[in-house]
TORNUBA-661102 format. One record per residue (C-alpha): residue in three letters; x, y, z. Coordinates in Angstrom, 2 decimals, padded with zeros to 5 digits. Layout:
<sites>
<resn = ALA, c1 = X, c2 = Y, c3 = Z>;
...
</sites>
This chain:
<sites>
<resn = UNK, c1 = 000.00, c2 = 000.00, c3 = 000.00>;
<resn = UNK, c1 = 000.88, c2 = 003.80, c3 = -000.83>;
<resn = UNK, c1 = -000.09, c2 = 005.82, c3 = 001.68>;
<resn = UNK, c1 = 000.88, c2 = 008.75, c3 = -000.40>;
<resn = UNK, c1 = -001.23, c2 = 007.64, c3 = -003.28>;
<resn = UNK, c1 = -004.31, c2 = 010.53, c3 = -002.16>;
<resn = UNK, c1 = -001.89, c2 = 012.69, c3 = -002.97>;
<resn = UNK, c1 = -001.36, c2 = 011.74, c3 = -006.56>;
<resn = UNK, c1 = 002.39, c2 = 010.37, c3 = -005.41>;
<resn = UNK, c1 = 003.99, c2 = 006.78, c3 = -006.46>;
<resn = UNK, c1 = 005.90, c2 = 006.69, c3 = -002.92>;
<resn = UNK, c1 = 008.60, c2 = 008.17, c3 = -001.41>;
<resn = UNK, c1 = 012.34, c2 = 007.68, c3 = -000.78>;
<resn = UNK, c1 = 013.92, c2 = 009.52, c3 = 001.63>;
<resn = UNK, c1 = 016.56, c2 = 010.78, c3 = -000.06>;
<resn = UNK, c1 = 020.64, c2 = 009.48, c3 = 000.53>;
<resn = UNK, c1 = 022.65, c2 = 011.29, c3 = 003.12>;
<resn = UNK, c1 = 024.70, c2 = 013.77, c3 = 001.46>;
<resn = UNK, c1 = 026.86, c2 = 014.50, c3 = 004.63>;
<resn = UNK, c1 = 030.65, c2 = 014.82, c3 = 004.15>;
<resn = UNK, c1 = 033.03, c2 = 013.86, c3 = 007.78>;
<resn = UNK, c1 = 035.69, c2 = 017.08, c3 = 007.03>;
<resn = UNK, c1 = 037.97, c2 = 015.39, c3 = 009.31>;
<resn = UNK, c1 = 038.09, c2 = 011.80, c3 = 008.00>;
<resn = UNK, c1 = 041.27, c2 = 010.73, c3 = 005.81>;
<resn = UNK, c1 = 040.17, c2 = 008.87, c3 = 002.80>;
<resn = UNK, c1 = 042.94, c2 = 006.35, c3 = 003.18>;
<resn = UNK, c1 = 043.96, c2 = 005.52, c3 = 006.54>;
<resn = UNK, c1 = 045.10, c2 = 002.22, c3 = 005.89>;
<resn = UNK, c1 = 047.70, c2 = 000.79, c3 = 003.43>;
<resn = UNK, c1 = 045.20, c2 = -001.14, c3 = 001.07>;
<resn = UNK, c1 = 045.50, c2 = -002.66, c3 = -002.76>;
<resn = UNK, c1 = 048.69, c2 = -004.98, c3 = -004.69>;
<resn = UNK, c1 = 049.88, c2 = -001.11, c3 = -006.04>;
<resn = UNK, c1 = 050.51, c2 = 000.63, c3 = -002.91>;
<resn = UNK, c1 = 052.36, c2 = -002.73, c3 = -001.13>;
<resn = UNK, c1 = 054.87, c2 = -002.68, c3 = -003.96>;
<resn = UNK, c1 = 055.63, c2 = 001.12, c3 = -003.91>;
<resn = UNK, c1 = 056.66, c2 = 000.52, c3 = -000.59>;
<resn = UNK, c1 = 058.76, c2 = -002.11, c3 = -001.35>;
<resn = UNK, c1 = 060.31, c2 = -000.16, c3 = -004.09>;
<resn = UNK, c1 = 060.40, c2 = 003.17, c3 = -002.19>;
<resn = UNK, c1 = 062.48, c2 = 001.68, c3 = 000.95>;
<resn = UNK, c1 = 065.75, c2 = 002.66, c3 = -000.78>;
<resn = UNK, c1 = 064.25, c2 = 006.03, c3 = -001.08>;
<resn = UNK, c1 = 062.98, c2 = 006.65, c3 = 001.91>;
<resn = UNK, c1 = 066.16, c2 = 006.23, c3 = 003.57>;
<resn = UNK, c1 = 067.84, c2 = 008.59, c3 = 001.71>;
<resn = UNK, c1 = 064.67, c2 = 011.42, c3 = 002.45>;
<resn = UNK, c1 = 064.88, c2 = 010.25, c3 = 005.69>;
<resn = UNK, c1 = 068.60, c2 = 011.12, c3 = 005.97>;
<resn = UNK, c1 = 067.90, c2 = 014.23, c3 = 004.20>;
<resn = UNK, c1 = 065.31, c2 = 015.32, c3 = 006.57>;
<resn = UNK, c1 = 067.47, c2 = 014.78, c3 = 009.68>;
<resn = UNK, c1 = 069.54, c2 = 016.79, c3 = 007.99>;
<resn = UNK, c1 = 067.90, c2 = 019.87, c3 = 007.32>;
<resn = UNK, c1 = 066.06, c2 = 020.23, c3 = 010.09>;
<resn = UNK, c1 = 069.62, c2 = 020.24, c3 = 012.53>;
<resn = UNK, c1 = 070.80, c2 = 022.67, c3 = 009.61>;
<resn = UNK, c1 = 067.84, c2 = 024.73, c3 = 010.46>;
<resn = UNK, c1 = 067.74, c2 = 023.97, c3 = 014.33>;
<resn = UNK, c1 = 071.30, c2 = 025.53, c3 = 014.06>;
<resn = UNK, c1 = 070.57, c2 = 028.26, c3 = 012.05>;
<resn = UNK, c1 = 067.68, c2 = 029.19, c3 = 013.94>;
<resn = UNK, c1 = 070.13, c2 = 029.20, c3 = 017.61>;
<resn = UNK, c1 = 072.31, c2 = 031.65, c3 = 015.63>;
<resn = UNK, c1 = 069.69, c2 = 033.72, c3 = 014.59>;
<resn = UNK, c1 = 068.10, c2 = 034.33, c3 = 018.55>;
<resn = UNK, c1 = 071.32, c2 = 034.16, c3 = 019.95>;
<resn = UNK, c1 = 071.31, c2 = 037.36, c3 = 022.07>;
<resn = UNK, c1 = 067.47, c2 = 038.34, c3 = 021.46>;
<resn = UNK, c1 = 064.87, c2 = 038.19, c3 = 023.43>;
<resn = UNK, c1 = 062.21, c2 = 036.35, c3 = 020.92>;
<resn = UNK, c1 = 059.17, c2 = 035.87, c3 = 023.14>;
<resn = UNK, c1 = 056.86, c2 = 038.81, c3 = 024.33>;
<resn = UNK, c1 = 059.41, c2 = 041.20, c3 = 022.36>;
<resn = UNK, c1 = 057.20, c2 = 044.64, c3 = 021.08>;
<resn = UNK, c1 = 059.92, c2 = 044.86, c3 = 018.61>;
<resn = UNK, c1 = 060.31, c2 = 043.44, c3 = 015.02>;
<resn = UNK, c1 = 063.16, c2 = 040.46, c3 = 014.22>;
<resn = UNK, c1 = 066.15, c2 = 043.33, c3 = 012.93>;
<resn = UNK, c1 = 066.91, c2 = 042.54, c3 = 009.27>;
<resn = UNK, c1 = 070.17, c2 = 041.13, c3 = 009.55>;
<resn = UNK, c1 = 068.38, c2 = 037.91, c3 = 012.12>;
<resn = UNK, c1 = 066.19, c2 = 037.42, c3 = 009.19>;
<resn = UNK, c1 = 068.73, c2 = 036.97, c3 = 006.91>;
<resn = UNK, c1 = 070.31, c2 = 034.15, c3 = 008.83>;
<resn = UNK, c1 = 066.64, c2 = 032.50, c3 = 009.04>;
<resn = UNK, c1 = 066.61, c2 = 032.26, c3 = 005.21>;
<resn = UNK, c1 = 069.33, c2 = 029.50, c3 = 005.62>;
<resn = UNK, c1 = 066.07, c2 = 027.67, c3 = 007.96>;
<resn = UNK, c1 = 063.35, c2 = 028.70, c3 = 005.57>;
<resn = UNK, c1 = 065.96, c2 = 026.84, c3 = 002.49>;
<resn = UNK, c1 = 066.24, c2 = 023.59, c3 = 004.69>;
<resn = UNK, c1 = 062.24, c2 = 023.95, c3 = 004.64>;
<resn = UNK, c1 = 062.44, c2 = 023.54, c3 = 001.08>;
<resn = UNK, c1 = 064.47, c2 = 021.09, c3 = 001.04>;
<resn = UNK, c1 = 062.23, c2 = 018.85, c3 = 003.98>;
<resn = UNK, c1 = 058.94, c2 = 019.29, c3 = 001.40>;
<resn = UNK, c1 = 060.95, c2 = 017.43, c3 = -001.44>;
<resn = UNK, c1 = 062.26, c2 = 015.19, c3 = 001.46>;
<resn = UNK, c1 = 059.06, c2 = 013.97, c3 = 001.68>;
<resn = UNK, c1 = 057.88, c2 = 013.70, c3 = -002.03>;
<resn = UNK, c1 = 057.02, c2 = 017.36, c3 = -003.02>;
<resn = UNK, c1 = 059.64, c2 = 018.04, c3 = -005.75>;
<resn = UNK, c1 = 057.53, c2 = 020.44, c3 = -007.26>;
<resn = UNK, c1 = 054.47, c2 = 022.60, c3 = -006.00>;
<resn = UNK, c1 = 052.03, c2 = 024.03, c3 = -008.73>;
<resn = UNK, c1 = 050.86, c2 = 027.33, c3 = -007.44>;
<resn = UNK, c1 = 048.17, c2 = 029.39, c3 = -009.23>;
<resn = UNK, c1 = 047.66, c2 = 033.09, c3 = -008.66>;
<resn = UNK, c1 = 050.62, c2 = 035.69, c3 = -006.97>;
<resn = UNK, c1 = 050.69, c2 = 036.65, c3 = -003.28>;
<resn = UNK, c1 = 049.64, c2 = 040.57, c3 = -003.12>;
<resn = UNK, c1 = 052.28, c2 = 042.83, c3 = -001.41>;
<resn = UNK, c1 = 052.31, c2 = 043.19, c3 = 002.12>;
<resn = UNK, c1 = 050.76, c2 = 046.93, c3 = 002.11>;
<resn = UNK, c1 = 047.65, c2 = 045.69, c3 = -000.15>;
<resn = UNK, c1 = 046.71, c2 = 042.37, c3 = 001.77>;
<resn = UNK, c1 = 048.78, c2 = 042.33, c3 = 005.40>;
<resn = UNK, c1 = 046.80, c2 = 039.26, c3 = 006.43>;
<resn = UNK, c1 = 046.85, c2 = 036.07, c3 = 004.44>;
<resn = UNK, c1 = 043.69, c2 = 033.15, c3 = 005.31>;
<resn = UNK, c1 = 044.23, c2 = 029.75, c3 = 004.19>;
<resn = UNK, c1 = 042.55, c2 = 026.08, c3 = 004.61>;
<resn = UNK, c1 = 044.34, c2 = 023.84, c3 = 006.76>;
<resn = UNK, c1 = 045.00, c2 = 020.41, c3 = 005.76>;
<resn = UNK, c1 = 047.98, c2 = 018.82, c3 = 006.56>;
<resn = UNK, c1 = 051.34, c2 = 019.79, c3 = 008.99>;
<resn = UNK, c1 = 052.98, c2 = 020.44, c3 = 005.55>;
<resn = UNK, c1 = 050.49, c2 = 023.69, c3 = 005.05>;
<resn = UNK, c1 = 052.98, c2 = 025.41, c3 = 007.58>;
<resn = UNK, c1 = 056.38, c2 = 024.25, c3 = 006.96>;
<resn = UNK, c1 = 055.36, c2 = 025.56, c3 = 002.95>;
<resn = UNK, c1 = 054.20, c2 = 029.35, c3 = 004.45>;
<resn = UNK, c1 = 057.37, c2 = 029.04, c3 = 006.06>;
<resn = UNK, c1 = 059.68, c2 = 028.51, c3 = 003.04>;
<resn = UNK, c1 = 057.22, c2 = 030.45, c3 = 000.99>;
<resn = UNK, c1 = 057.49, c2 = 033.83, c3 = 003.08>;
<resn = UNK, c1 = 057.90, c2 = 033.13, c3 = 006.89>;
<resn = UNK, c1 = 055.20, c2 = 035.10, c3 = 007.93>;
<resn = UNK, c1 = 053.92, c2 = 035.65, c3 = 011.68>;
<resn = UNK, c1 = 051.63, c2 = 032.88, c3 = 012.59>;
<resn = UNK, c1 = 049.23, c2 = 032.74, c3 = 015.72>;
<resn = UNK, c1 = 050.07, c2 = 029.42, c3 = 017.74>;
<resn = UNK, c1 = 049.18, c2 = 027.88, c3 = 020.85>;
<resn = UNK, c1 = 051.41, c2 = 028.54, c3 = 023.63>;
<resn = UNK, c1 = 051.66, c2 = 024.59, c3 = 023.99>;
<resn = UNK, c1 = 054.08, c2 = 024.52, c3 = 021.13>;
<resn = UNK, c1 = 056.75, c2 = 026.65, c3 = 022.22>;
<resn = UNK, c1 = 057.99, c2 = 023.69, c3 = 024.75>;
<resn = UNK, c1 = 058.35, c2 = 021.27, c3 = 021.36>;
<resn = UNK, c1 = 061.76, c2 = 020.26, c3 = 020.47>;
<resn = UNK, c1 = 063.58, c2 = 021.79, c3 = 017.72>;
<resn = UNK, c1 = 060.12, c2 = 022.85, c3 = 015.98>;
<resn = UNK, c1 = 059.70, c2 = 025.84, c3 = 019.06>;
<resn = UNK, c1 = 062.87, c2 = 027.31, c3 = 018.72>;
<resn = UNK, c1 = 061.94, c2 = 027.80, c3 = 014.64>;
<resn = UNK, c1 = 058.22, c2 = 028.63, c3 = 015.59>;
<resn = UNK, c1 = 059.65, c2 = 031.36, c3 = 018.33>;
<resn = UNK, c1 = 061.81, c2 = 032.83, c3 = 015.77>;
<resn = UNK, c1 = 058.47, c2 = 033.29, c3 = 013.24>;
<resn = UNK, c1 = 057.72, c2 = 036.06, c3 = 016.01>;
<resn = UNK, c1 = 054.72, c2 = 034.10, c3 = 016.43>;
<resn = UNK, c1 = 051.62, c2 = 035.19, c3 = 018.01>;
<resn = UNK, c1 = 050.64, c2 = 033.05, c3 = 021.24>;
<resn = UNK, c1 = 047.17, c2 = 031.84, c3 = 022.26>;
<resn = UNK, c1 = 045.91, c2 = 029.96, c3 = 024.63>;
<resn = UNK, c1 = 042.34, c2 = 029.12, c3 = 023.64>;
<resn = UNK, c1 = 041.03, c2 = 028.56, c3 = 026.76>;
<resn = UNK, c1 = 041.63, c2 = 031.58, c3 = 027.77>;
<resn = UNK, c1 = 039.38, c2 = 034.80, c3 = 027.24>;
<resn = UNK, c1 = 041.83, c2 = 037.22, c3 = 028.12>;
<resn = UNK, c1 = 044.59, c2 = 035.70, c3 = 025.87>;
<resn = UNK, c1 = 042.29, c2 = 035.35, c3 = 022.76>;
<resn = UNK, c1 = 041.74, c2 = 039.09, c3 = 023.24>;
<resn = UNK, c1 = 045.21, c2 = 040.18, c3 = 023.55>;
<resn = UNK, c1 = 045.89, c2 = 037.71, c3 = 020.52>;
<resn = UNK, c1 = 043.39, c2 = 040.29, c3 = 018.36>;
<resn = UNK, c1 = 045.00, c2 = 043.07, c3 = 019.34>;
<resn = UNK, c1 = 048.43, c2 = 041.49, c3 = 018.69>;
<resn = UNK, c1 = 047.10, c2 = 040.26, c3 = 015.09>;
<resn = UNK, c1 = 045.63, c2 = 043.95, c3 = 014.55>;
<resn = UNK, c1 = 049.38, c2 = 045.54, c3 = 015.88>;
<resn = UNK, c1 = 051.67, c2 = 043.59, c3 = 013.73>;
<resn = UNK, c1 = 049.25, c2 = 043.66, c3 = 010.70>;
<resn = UNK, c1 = 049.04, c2 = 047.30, c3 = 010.74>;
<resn = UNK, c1 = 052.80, c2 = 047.71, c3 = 010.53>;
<resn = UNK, c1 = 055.06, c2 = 047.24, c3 = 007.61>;
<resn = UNK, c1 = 058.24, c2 = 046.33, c3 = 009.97>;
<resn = UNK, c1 = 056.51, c2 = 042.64, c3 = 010.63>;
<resn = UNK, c1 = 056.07, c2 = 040.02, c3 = 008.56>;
<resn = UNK, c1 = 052.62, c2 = 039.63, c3 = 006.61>;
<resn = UNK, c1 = 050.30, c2 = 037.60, c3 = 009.70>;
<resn = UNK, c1 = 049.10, c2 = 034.12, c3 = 008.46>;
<resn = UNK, c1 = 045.98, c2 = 032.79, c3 = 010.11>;
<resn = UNK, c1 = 044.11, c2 = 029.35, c3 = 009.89>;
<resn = UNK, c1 = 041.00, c2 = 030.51, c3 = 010.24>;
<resn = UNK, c1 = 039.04, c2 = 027.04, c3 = 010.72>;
<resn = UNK, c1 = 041.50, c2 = 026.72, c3 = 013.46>;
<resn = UNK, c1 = 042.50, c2 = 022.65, c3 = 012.81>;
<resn = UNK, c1 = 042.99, c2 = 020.39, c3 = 009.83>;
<resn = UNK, c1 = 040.46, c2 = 019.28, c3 = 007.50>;
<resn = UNK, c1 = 040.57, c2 = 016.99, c3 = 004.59>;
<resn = UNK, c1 = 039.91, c2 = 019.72, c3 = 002.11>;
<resn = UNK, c1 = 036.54, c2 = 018.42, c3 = 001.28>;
<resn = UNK, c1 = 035.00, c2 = 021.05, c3 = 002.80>;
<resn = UNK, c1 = 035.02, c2 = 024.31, c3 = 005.09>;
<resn = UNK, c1 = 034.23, c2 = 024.64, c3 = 008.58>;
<resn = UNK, c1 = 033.35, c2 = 027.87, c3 = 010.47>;
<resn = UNK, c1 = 035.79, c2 = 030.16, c3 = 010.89>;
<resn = UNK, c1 = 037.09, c2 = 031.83, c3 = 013.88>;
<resn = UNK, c1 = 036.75, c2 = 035.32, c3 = 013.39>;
<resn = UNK, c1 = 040.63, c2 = 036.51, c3 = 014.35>;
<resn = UNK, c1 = 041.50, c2 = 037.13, c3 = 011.46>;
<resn = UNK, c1 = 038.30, c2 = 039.40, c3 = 010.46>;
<resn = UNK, c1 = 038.24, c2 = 041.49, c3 = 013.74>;
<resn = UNK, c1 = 040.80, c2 = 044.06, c3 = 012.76>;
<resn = UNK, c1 = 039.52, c2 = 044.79, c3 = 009.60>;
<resn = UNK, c1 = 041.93, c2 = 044.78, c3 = 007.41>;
<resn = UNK, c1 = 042.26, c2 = 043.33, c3 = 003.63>;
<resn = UNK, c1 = 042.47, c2 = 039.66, c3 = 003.22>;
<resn = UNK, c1 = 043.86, c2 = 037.13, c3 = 000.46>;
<resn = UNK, c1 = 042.65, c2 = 033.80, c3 = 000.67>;
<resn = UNK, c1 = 045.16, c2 = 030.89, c3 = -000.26>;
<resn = UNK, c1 = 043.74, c2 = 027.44, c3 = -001.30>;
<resn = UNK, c1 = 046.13, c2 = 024.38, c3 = -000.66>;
<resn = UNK, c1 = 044.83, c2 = 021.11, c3 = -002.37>;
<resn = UNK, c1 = 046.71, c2 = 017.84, c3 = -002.59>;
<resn = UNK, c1 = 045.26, c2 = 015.99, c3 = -005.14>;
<resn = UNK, c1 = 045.88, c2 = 011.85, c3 = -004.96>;
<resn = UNK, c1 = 044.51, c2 = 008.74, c3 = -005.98>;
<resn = UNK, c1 = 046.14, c2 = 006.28, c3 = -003.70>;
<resn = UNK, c1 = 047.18, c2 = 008.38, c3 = -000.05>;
<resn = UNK, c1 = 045.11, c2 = 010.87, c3 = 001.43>;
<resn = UNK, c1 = 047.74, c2 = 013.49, c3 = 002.81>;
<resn = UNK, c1 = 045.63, c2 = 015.34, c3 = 005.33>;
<resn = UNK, c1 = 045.85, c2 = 014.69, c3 = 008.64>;
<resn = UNK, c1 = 042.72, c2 = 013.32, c3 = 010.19>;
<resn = UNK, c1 = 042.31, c2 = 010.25, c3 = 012.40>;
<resn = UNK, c1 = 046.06, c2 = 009.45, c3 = 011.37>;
<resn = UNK, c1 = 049.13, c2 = 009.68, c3 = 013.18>;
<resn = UNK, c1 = 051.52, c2 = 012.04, c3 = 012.54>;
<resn = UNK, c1 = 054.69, c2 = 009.05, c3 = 012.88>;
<resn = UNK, c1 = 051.92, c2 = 007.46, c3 = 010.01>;
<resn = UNK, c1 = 051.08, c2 = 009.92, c3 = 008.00>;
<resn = UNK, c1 = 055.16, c2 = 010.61, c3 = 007.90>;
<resn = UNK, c1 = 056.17, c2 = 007.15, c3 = 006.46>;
<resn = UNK, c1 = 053.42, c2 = 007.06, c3 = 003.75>;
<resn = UNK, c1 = 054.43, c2 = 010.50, c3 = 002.67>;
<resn = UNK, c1 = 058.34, c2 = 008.80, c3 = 002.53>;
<resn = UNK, c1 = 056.95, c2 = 005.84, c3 = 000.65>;
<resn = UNK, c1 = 055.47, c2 = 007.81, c3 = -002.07>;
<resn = UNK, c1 = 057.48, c2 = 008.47, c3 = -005.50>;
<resn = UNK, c1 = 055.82, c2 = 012.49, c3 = -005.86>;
<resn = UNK, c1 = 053.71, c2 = 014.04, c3 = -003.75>;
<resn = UNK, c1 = 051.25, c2 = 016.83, c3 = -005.47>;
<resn = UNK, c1 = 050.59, c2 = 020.11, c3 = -003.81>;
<resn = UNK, c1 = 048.20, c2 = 023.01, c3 = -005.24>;
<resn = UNK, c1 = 048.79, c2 = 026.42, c3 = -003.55>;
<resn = UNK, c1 = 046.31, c2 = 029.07, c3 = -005.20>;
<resn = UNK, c1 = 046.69, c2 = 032.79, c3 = -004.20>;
<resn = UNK, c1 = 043.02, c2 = 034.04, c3 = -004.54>;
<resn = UNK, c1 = 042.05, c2 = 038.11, c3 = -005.36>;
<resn = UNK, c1 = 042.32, c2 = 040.09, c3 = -002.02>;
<resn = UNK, c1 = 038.92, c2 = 041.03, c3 = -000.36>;
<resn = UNK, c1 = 038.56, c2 = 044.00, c3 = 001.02>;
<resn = UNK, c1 = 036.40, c2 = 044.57, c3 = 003.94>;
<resn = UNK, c1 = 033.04, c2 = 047.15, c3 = 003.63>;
<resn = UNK, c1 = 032.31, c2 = 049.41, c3 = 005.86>;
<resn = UNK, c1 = 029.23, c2 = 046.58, c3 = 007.19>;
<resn = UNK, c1 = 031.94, c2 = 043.79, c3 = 007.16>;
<resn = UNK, c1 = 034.34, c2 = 046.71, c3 = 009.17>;
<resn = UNK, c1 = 031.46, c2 = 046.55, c3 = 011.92>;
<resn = UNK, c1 = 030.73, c2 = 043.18, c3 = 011.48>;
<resn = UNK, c1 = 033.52, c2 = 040.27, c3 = 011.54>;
<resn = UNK, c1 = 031.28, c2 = 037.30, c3 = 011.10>;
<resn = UNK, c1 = 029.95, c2 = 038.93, c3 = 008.24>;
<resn = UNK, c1 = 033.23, c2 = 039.33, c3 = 007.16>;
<resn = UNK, c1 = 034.26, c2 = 035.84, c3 = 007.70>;
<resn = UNK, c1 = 031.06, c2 = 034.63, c3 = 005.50>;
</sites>
């Protein structure tokens, strides 16, 4: 029987879920004859990234020391002086060199990054711990952190000298001294161009989440960036994987593909000026 049939209707489906998990990695397993044997034949490889890796980042680590030796890097109201940030171009190289350690020889962007005095704050998706270490290379801009990662090894010291911004997000007081620190070194030519994630963790890519409205408070113009890694085989954000994981696959791999697309600025209205969230939409 159709109870719908008074209505003139041949039944109803309810129709499939069209719900996409943002956080899930499409491959979180090894799976399929293909991927085994690229391991096999990538071990020889991977050794050599992995010995290329170590060292770059105790090139950098080094670098970095020399760089902050003598300066006072955390809580300092002044800008890195120039000749600091020349010595951290030796770390942002070694950067370069740890993406095509682990498979990305070349990176396809799309679009140019606008100067500093047209956009000072850049907005990107976040999908994978390689999203940062590429900024870094690409620019080394001033990135707001949580104050748990200053205590990491090796990665702090390079995060401290980014003249990062610190937040701890459970915290009201230190997400409101974190605006005002975005809006400070944003509206100054001295700093580095300020580089927000405004969903505020990795996704997959497949879609966006809400943003947090940091970035949108001061009011200042924006540029989007879009990072994409297209695949077939290995998923390379990091959800519900491991970072140790997520590491060796990326080793195992003959080319990993990154997209980086520099979108047109936006500009904020006078409405968006009053209203962040607006902004952020």
């Amino acid at each position: 029987t159709n109870p719908y049939e008074v209505l003139g209707s041949d039944g109803f489906e309810a129709p499939v879920s069209t719900t996409v998990d943002p956080f899930r990695n499409q491959t979180p397993k090894i799976s399929g004859v293909y991927e085994w044997v690229k391991i096999v034949v990538c071990v020889p490889i991977a050794l050599v990234r992995l010995v290329l890796f170590v060292l770059c980042v105790l090139i950098g680590y080094v670098a970095t020391k020399c760089a902050l030796c003598g300066w006072k890097d955390k809580d300092n109201p002044n800008p890195m002086p120039r000749w600091r940030c020349r010595v951290m171009y030796v770390t942002r190289l070694c950067g370069r060199a740890i993406l095509f350690s682990f498979g990305y020889h070349w990176i396809k962007r799309k679009g140019k990054p606008a100067p500093r005095e047209i956009a000072p704050i850049l907005v990107s998706n976040h999908v994978s711990y390689i999203d940062p270490i590429f900024f870094f290379y690409e620019s080394c801009p001033t990135i707001v952190t949580s104050d748990s990662h200053d205590s990491m090894p090796v990665v702090g010291v390079i995060i401290r000298a980014m003249q990062v911004i610190y937040v701890n997000r459970f915290s009201y007081q230190s997400r409101k001294q974190t605006v005002h620190e975005i809006k400070r070194k944003a509206s100054t030519n001295t700093y580095p161009r300020v580089l927000l994630f405004p969903e505020g963790t990795t996704t997959n890519g497949k879609q966006l989440i809400s943003f947090q409205l940091g970035a949108f408070i001061p009011g200042y113009p924006i540029q989007p960036v879009v990072i994409r890694y297209p695949h077939v085989h290995f998923d390379q954000s990091w959800g519900h994987v491991s970072l140790a994981a997520l590491m060796f696959r990326m080793f195992m791999q003959f080319h990993n593909f990154m997209e980086v697309e520099y979108l047109p600025v936006i500009s904020p209205s006078q409405n968006h000026k009053e209203s962040p969230a607006r902004f952020a939409e």
